[in-house]
mmCIF file of the N, C-alpha and C atoms, coordinates in Angstrom:
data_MODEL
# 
_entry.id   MODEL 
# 
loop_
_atom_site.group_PDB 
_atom_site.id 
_atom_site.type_symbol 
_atom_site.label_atom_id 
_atom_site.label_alt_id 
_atom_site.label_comp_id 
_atom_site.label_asym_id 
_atom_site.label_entity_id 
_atom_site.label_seq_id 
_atom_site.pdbx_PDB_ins_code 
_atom_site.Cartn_x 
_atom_site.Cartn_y 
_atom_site.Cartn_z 
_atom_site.occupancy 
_atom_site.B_iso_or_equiv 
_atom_site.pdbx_formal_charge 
_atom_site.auth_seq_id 
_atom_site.auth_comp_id 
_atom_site.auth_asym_id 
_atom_site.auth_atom_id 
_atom_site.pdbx_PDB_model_num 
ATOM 1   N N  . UNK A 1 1  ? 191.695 157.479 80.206 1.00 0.00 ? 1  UNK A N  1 
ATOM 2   C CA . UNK A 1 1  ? 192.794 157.458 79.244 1.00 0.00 ? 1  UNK A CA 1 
ATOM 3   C C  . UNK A 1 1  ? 192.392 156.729 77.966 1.00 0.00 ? 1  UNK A C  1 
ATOM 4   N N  . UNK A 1 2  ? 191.678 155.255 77.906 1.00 0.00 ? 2  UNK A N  1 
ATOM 5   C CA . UNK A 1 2  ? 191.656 154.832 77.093 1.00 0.00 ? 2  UNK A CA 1 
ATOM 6   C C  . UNK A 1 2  ? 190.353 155.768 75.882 1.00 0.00 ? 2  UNK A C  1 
ATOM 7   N N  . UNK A 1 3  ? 189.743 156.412 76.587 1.00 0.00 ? 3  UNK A N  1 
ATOM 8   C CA . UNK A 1 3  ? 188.375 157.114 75.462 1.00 0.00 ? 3  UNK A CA 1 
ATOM 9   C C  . UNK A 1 3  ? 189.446 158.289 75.101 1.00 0.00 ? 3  UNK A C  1 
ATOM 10  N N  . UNK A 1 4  ? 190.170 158.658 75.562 1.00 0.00 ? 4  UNK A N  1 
ATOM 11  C CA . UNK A 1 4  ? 191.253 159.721 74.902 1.00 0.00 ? 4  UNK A CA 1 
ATOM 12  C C  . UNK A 1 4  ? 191.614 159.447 74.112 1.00 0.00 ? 4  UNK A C  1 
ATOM 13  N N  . UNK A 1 5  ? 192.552 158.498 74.054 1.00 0.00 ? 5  UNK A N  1 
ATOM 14  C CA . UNK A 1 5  ? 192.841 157.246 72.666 1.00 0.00 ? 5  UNK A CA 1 
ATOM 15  C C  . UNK A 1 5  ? 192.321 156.806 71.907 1.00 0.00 ? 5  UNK A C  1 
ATOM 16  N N  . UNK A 1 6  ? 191.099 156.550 72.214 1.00 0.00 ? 6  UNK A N  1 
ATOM 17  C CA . UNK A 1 6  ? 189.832 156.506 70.912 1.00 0.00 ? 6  UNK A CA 1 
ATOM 18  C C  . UNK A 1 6  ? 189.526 157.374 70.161 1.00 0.00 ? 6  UNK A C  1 
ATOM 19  N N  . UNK A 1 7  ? 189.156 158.412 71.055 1.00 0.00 ? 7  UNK A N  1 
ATOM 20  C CA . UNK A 1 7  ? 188.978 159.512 70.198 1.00 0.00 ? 7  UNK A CA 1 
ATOM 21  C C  . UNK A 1 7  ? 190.083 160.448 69.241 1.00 0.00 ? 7  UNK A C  1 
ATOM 22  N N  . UNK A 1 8  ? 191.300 160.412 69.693 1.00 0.00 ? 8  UNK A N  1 
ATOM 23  C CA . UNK A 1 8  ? 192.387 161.043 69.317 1.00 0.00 ? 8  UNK A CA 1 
ATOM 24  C C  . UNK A 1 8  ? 192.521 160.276 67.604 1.00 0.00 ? 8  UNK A C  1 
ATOM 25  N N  . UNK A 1 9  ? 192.449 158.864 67.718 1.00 0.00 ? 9  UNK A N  1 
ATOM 26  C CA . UNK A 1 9  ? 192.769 157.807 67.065 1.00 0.00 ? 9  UNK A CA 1 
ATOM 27  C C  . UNK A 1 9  ? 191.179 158.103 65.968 1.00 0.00 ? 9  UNK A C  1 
ATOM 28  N N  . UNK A 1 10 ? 190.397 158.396 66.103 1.00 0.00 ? 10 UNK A N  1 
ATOM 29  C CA . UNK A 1 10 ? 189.061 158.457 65.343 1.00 0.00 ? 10 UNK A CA 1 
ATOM 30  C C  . UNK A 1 10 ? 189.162 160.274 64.598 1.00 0.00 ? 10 UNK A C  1 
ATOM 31  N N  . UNK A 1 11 ? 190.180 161.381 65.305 1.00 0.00 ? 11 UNK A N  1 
ATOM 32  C CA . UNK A 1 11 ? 190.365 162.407 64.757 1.00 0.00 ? 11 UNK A CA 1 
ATOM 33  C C  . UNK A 1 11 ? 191.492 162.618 63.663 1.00 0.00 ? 11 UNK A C  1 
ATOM 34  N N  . UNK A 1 12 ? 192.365 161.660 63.717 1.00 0.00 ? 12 UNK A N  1 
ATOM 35  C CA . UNK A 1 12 ? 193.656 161.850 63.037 1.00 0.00 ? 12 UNK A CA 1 
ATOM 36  C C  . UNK A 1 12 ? 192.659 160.492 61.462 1.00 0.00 ? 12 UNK A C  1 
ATOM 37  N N  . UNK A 1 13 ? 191.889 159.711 61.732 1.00 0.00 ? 13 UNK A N  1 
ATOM 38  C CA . UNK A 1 13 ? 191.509 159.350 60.930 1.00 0.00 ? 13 UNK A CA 1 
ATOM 39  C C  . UNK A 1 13 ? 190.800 159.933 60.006 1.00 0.00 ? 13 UNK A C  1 
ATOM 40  N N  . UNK A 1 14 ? 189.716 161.133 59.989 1.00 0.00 ? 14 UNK A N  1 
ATOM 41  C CA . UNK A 1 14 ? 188.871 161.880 60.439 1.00 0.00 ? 14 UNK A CA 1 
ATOM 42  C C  . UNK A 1 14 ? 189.635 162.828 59.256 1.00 0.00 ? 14 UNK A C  1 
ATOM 43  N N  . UNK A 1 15 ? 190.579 163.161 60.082 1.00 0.00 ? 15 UNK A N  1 
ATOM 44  C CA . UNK A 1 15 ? 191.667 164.445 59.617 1.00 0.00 ? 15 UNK A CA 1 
ATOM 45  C C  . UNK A 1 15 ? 192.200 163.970 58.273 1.00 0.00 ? 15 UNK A C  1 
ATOM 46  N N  . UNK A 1 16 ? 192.657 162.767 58.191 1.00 0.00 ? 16 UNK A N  1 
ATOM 47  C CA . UNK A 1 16 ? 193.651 162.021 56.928 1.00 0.00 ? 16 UNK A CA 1 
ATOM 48  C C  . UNK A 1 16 ? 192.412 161.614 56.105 1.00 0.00 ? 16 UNK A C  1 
ATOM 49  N N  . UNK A 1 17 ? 191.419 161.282 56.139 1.00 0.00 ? 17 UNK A N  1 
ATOM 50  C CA . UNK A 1 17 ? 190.490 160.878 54.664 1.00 0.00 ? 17 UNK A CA 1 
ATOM 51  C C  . UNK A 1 17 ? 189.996 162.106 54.004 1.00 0.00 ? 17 UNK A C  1 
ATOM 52  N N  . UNK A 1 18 ? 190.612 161.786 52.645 1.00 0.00 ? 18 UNK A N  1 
ATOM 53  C CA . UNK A 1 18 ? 190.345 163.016 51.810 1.00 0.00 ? 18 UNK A CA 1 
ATOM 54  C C  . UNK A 1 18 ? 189.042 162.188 50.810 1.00 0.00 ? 18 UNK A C  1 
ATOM 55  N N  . UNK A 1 19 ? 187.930 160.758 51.179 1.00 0.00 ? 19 UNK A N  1 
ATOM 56  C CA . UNK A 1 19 ? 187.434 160.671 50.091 1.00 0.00 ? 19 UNK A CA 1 
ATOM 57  C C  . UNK A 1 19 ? 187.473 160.182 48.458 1.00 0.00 ? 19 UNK A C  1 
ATOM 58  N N  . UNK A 1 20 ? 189.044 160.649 48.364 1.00 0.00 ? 20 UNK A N  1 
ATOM 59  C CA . UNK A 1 20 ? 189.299 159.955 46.973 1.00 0.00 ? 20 UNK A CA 1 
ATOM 60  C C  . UNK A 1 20 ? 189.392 158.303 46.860 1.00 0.00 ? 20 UNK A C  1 
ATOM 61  N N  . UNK A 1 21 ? 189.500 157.564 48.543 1.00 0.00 ? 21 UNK A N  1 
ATOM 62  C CA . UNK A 1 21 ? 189.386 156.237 47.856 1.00 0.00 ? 21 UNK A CA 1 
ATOM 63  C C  . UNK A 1 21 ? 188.042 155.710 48.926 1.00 0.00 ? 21 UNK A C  1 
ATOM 64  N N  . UNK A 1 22 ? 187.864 154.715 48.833 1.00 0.00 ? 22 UNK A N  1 
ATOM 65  C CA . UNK A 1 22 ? 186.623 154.060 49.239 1.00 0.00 ? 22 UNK A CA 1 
ATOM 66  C C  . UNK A 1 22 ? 187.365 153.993 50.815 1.00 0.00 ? 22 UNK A C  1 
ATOM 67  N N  . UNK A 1 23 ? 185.778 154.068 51.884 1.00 0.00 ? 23 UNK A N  1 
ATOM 68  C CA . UNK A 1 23 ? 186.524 154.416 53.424 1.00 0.00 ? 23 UNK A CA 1 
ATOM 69  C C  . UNK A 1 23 ? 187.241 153.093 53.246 1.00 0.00 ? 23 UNK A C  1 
ATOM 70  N N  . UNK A 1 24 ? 186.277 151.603 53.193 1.00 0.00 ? 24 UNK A N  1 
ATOM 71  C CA . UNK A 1 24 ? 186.818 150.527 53.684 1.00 0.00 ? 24 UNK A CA 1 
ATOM 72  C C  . UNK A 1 24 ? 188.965 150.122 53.319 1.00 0.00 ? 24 UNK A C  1 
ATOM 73  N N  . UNK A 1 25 ? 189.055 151.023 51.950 1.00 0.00 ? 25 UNK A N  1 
ATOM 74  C CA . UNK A 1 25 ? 190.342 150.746 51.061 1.00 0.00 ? 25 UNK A CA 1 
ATOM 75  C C  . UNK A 1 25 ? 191.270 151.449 52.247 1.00 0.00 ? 25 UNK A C  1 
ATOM 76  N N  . UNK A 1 26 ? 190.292 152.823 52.580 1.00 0.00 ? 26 UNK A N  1 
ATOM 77  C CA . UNK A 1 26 ? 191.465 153.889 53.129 1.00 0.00 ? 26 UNK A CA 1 
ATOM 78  C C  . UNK A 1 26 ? 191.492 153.260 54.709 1.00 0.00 ? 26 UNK A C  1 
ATOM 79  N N  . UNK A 1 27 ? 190.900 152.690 55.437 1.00 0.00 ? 27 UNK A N  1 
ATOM 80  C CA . UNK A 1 27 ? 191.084 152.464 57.027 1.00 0.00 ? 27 UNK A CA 1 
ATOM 81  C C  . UNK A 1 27 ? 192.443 151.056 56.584 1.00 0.00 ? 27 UNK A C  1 
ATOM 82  N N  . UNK A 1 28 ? 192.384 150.072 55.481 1.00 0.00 ? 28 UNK A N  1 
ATOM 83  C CA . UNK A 1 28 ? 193.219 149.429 55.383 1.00 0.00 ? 28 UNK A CA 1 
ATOM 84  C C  . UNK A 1 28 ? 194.719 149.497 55.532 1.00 0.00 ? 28 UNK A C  1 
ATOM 85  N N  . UNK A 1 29 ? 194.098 150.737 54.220 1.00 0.00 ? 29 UNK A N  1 
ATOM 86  C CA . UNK A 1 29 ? 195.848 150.989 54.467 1.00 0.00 ? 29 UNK A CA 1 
ATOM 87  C C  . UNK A 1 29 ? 196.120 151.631 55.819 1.00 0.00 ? 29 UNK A C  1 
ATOM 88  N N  . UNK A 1 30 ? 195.609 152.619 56.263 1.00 0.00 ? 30 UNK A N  1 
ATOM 89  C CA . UNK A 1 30 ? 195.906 153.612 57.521 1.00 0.00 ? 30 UNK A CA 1 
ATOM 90  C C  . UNK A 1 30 ? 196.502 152.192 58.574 1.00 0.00 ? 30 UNK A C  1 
ATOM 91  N N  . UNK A 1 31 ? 195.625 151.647 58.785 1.00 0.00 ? 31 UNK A N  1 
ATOM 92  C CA . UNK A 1 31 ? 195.957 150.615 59.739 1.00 0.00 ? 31 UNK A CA 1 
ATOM 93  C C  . UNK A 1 31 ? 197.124 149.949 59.677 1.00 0.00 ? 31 UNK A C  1 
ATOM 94  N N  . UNK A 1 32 ? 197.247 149.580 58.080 1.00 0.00 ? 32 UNK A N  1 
ATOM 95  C CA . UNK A 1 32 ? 198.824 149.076 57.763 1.00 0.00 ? 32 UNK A CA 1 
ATOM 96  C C  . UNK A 1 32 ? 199.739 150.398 58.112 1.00 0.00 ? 32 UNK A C  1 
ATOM 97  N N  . UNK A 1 33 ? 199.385 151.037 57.663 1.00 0.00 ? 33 UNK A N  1 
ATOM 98  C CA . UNK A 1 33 ? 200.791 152.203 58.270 1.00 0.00 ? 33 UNK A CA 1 
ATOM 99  C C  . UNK A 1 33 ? 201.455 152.586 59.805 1.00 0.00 ? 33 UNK A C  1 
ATOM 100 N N  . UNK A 1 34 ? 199.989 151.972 59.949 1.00 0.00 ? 34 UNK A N  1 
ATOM 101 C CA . UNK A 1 34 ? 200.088 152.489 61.967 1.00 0.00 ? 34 UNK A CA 1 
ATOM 102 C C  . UNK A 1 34 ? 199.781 151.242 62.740 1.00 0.00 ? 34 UNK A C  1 
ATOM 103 N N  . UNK A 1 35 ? 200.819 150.517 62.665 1.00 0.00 ? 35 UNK A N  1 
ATOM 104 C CA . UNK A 1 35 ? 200.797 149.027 63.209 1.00 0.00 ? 35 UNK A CA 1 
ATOM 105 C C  . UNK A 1 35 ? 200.904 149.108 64.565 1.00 0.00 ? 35 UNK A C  1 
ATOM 106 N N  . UNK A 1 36 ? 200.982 150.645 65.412 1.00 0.00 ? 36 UNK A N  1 
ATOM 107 C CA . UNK A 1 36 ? 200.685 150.249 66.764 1.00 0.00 ? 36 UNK A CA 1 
ATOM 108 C C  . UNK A 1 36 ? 199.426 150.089 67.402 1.00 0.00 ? 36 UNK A C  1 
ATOM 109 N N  . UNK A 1 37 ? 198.609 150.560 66.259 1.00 0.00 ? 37 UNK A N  1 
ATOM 110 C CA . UNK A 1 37 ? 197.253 149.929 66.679 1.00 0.00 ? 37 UNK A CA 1 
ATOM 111 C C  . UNK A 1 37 ? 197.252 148.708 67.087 1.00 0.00 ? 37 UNK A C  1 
ATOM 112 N N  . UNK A 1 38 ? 196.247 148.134 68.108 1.00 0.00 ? 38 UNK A N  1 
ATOM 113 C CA . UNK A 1 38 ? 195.851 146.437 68.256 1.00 0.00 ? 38 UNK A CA 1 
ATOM 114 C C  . UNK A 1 38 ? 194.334 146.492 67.522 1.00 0.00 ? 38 UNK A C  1 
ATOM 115 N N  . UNK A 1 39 ? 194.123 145.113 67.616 1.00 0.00 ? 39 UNK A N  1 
ATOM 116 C CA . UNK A 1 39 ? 193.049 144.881 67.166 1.00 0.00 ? 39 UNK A CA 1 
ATOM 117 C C  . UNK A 1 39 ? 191.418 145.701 67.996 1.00 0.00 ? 39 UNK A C  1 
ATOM 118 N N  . UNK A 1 40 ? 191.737 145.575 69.255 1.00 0.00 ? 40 UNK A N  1 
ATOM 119 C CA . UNK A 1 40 ? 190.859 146.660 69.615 1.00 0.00 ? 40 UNK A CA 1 
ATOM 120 C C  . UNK A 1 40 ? 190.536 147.742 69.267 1.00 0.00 ? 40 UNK A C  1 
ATOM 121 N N  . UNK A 1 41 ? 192.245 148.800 69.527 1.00 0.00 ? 41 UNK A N  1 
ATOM 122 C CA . UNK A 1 41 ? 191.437 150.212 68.824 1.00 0.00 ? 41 UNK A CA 1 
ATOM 123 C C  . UNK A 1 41 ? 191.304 150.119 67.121 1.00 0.00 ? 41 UNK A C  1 
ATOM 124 N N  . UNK A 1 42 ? 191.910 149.247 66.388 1.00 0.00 ? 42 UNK A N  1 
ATOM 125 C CA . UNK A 1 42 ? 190.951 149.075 65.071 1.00 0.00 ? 42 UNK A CA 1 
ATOM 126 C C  . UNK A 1 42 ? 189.767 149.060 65.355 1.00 0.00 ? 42 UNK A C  1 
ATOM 127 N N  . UNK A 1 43 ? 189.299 148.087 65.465 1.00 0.00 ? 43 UNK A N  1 
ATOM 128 C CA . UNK A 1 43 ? 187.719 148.105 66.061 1.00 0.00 ? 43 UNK A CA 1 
ATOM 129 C C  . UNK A 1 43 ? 186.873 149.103 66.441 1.00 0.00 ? 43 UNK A C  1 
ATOM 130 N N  . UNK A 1 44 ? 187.670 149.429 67.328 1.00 0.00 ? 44 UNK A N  1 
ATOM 131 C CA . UNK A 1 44 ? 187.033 150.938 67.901 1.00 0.00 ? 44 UNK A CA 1 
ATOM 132 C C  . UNK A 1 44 ? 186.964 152.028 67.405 1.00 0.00 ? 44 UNK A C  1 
ATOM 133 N N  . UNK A 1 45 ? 188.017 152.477 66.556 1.00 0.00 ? 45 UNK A N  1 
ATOM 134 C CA . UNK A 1 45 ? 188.263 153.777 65.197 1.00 0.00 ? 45 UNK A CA 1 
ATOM 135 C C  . UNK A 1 45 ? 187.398 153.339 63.918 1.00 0.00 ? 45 UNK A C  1 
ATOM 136 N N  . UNK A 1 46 ? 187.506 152.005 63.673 1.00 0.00 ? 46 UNK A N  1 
ATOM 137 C CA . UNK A 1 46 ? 185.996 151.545 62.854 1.00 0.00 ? 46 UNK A CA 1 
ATOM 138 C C  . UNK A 1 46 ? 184.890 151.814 63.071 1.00 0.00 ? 46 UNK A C  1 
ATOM 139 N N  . UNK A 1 47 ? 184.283 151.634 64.035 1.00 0.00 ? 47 UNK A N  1 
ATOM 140 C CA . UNK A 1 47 ? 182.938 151.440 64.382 1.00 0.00 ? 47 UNK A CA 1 
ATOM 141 C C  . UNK A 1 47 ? 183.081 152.879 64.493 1.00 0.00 ? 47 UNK A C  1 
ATOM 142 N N  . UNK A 1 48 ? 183.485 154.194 64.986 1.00 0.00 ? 48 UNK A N  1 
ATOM 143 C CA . UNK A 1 48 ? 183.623 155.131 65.403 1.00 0.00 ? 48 UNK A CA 1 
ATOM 144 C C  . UNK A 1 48 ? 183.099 155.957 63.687 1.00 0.00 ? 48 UNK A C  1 
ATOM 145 N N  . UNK A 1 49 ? 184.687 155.992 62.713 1.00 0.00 ? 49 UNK A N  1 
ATOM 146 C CA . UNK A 1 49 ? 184.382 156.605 61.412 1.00 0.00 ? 49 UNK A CA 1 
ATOM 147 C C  . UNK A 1 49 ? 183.036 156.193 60.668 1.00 0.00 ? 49 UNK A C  1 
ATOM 148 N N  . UNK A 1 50 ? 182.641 154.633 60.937 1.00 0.00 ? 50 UNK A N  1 
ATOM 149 C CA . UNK A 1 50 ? 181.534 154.303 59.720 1.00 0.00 ? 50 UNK A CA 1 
ATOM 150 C C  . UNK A 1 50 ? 180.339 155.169 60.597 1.00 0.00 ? 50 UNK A C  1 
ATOM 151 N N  . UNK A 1 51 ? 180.044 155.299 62.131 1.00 0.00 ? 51 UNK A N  1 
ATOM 152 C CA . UNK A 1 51 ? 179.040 156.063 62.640 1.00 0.00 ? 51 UNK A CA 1 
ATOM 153 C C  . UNK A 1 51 ? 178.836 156.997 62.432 1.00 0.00 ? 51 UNK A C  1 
ATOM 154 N N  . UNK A 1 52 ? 180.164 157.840 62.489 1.00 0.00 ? 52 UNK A N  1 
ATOM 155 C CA . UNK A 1 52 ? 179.878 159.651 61.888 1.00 0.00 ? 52 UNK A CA 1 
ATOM 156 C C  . UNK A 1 52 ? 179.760 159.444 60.643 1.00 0.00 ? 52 UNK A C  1 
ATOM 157 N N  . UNK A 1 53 ? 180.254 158.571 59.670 1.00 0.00 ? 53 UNK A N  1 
ATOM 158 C CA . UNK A 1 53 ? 179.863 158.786 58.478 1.00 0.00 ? 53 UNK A CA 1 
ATOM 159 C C  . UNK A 1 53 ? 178.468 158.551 57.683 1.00 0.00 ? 53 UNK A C  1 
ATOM 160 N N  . UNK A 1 54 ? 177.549 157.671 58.518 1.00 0.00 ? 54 UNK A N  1 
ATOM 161 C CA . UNK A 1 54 ? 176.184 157.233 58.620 1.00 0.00 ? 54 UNK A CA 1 
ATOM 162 C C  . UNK A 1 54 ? 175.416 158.263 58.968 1.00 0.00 ? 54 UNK A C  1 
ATOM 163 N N  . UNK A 1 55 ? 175.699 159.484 59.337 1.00 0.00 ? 55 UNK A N  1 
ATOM 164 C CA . UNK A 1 55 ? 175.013 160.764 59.509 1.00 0.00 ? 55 UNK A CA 1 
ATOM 165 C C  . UNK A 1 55 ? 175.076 161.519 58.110 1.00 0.00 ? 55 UNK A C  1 
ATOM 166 N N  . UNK A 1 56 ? 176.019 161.378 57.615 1.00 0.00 ? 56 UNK A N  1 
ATOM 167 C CA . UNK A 1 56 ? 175.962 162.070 56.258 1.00 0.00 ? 56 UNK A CA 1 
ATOM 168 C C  . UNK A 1 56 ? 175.647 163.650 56.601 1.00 0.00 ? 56 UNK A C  1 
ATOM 169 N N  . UNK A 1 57 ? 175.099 163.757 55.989 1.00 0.00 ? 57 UNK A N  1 
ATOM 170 C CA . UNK A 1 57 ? 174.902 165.751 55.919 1.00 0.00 ? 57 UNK A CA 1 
ATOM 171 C C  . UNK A 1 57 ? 173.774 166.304 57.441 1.00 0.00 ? 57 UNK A C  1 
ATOM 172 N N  . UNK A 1 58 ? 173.738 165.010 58.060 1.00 0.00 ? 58 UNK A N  1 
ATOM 173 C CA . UNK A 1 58 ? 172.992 165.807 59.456 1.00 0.00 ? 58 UNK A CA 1 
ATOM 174 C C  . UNK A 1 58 ? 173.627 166.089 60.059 1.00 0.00 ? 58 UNK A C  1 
ATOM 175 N N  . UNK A 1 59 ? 173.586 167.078 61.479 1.00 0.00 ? 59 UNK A N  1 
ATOM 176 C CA . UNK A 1 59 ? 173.709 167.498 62.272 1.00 0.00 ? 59 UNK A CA 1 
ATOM 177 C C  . UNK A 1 59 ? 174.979 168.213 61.868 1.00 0.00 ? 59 UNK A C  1 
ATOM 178 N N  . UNK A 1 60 ? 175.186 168.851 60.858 1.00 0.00 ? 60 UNK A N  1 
ATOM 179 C CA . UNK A 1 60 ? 176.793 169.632 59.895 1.00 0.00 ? 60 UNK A CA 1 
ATOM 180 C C  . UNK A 1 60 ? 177.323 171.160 61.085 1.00 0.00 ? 60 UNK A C  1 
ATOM 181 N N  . UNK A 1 61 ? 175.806 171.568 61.757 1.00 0.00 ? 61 UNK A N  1 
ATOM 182 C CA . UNK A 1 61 ? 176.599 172.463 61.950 1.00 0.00 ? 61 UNK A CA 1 
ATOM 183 C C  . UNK A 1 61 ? 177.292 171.869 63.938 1.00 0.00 ? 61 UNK A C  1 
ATOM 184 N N  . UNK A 1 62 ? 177.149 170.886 64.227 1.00 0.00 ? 62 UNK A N  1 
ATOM 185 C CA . UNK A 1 62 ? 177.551 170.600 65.891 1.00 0.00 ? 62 UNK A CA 1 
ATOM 186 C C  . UNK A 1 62 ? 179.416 170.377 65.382 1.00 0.00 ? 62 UNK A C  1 
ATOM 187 N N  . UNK A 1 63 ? 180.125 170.524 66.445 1.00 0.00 ? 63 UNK A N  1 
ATOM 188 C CA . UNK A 1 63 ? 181.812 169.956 66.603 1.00 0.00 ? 63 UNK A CA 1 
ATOM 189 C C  . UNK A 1 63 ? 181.555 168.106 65.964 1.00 0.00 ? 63 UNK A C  1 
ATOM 190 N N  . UNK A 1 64 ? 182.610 167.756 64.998 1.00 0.00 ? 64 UNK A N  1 
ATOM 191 C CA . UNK A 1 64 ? 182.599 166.384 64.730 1.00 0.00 ? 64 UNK A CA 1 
ATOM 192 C C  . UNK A 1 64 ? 182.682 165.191 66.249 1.00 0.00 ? 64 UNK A C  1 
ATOM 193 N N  . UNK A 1 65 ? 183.472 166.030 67.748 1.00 0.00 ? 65 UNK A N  1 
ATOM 194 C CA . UNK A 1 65 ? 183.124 164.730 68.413 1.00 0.00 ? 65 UNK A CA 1 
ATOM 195 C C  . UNK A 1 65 ? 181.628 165.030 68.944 1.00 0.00 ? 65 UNK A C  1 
ATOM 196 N N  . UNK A 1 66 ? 180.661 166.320 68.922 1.00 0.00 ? 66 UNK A N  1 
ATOM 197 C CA . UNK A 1 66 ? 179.492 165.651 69.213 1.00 0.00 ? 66 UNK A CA 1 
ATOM 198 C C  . UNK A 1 66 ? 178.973 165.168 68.287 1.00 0.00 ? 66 UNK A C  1 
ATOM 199 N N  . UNK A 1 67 ? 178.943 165.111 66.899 1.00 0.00 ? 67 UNK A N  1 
ATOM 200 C CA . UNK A 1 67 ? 178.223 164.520 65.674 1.00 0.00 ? 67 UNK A CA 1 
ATOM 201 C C  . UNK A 1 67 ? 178.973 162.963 65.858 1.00 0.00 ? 67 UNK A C  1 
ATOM 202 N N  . UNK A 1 68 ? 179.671 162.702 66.613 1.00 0.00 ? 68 UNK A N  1 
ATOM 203 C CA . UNK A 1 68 ? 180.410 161.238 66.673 1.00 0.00 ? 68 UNK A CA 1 
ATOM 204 C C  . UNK A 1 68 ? 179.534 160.742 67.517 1.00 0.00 ? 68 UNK A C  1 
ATOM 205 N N  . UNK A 1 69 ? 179.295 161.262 68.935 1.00 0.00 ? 69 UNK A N  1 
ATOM 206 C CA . UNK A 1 69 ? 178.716 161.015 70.426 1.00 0.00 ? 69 UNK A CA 1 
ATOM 207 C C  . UNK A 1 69 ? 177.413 160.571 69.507 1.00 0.00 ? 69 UNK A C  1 
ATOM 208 N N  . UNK A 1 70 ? 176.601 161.154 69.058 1.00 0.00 ? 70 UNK A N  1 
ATOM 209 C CA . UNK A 1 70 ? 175.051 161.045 68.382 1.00 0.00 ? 70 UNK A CA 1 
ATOM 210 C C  . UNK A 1 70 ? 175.093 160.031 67.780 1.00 0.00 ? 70 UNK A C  1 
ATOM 211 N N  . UNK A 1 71 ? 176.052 159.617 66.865 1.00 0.00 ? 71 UNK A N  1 
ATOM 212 C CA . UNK A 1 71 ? 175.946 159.045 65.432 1.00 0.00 ? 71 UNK A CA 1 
ATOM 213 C C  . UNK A 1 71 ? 176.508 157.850 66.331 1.00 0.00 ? 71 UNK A C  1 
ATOM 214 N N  . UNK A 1 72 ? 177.117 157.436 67.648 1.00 0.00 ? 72 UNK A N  1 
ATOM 215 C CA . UNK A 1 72 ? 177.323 156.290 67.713 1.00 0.00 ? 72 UNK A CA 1 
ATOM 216 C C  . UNK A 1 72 ? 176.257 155.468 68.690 1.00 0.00 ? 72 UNK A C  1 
ATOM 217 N N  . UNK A 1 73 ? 175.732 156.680 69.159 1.00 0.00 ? 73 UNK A N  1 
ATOM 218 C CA . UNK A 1 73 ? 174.342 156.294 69.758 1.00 0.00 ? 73 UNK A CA 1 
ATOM 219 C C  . UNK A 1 73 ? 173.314 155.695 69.061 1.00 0.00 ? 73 UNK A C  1 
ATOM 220 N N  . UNK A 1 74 ? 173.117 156.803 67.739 1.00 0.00 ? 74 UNK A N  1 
ATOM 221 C CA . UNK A 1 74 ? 172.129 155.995 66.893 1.00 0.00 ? 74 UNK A CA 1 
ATOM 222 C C  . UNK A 1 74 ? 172.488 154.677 65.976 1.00 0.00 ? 74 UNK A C  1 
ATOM 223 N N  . UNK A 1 75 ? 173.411 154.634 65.995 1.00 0.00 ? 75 UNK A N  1 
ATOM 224 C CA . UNK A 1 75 ? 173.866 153.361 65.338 1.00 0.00 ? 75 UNK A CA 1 
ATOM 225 C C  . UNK A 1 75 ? 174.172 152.311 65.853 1.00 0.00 ? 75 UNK A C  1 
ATOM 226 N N  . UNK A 1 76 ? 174.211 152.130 67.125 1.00 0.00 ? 76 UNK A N  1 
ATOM 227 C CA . UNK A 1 76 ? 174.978 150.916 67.694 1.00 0.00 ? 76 UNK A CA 1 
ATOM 228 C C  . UNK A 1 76 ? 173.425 150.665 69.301 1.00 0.00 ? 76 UNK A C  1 
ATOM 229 N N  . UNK A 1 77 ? 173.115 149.672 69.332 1.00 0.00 ? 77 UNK A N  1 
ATOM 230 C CA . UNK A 1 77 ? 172.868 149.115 70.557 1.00 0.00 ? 77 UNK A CA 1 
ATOM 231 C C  . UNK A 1 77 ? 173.479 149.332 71.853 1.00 0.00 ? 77 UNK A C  1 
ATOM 232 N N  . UNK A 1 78 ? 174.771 148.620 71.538 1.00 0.00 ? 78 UNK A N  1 
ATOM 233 C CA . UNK A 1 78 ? 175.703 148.617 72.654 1.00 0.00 ? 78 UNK A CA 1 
ATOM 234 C C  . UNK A 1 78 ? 176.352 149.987 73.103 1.00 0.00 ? 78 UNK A C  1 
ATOM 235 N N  . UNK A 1 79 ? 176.578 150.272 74.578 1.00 0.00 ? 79 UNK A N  1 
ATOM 236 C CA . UNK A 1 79 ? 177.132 151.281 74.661 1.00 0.00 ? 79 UNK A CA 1 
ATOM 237 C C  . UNK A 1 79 ? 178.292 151.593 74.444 1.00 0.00 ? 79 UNK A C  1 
ATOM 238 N N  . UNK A 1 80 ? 178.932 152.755 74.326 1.00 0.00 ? 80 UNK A N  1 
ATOM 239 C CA . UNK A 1 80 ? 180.592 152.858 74.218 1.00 0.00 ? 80 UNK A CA 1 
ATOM 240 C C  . UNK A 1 80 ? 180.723 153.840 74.889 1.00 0.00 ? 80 UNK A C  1 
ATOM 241 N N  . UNK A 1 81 ? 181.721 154.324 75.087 1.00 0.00 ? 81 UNK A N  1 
ATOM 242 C CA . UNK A 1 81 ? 182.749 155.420 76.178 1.00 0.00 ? 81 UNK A CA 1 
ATOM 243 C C  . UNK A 1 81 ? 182.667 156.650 75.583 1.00 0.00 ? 81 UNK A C  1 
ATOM 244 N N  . UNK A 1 82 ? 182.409 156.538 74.508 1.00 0.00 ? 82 UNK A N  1 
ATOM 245 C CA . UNK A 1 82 ? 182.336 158.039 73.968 1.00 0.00 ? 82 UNK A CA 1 
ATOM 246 C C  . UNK A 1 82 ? 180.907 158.752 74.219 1.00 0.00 ? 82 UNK A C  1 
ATOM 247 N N  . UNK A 1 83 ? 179.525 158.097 74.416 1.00 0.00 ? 83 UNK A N  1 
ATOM 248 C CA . UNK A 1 83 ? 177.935 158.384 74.924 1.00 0.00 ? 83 UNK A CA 1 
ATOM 249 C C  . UNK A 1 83 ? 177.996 158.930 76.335 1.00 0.00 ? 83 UNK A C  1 
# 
């Protein structure tokens, strides 16, 4: 249940950035809007968007949650639920 929630929570983010403002400005506000987040899945929808976004123009043609699965592999040490 809870990697459902991660991920659901990392697609609707995903879905809502159009780019026009800087990610760090836009997860701010999002977060202020959606105060049922806790501090965890912040955390977790963070680390999640800055990973796929650290791929930049690779792997364009796979589905965004396997370009997520990759991009959080290569970026992070630690494991997560989504690998």
């Amino acid at each position: 249940m809870r990697i459902e929630h991660q991920v659901r929570a990392f697609e609707q983010i995903y879905k809502n950035y159009d780019g026009v403002l800087p990610l760090h400005r836009f997860l701010f506000t999002y977060f202020k809007q959606n105060k049922q987040m806790g501090s965890s899945d912040r955390r977790w929808a963070t680390r999640y968007i800055y990973s796929f976004f650290r791929l930049g123009r690779a792997l364009l043609k796979l589905e965004p949650i396997e370009r997520l699965a990759i991009a959080d592999f290569l970026c992070h040490n630690t494991s997560s639920l989504i690998v």
